[in-house]
VMD Tcl script that draws the C-alpha trace (Angstrom):
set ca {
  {-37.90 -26.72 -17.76}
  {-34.83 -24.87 -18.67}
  {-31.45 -25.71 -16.52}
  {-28.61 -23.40 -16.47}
  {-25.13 -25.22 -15.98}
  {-22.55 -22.87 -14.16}
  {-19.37 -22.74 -16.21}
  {-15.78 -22.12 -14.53}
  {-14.77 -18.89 -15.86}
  {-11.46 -18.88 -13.79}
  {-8.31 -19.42 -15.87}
  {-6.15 -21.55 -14.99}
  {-2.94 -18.84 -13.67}
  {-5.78 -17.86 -11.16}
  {-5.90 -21.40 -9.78}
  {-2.91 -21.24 -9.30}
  {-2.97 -18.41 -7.69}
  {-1.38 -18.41 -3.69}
  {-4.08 -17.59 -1.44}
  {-3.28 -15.36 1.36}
  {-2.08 -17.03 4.77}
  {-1.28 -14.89 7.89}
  {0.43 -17.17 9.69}
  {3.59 -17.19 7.42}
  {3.45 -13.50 8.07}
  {6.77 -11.77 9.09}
  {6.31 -9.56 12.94}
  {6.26 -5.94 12.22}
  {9.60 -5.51 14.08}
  {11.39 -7.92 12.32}
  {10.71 -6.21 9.43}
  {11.66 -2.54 10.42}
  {14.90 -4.48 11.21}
  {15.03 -6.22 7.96}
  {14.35 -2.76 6.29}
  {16.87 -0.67 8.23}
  {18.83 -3.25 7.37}
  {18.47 -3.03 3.69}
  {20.07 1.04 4.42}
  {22.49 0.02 6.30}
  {24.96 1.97 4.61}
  {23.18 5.43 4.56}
  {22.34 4.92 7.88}
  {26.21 4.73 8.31}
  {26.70 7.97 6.59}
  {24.03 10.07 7.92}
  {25.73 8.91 11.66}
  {29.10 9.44 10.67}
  {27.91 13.31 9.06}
  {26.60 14.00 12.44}
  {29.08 13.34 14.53}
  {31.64 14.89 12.29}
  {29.58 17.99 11.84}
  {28.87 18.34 15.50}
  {32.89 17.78 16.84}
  {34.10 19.72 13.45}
  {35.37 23.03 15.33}
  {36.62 20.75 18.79}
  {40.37 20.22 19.41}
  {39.97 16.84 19.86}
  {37.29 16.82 17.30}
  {36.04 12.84 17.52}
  {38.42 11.62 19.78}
  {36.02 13.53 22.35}
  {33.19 11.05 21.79}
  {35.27 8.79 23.15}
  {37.82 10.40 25.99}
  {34.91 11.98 27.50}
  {32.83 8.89 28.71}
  {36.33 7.60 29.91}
  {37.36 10.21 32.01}
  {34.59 10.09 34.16}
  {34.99 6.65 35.14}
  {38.46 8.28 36.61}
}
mol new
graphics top color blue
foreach p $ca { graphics top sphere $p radius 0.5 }
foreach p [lrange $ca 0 end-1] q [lrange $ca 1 end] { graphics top cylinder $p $q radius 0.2 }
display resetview
């Protein structure tokens, strides 16, 4: 009768190896937030080039953005 042993043929950095667990998982919103807070800054920009691009030709250029909403109130 011939017996067959079954050898380990993992190494050892794959037991090691993290397994996967879903409940350390991050909610999808938080991380949009976390990433749109990692561009932070060219999110900055691209608002700031808007609104200067939109008020470039107005009198009051970007003061309007802010007179306007005030002025109703009145």
């Amino acid at each position: 009768m011939v017996r067959f042993s079954v050898v380990n043929t993992r190494t050892v950095s794959e037991k090691t190896k993290p397994l996967y667990d879903s409940s350390k998982r991050v909610s999808p919103a938080i991380a949009e937030l976390k990433e749109i807070g990692n561009y932070r800054h060219l999110l900055a920009q691209l608002i700031r080039r808007d609104i200067l691009t939109r008020y470039k030709r107005s009198f009051l250029g970007v003061a309007w953005t802010m007179l306007n909403p005030w002025e109703q109130c009145w």
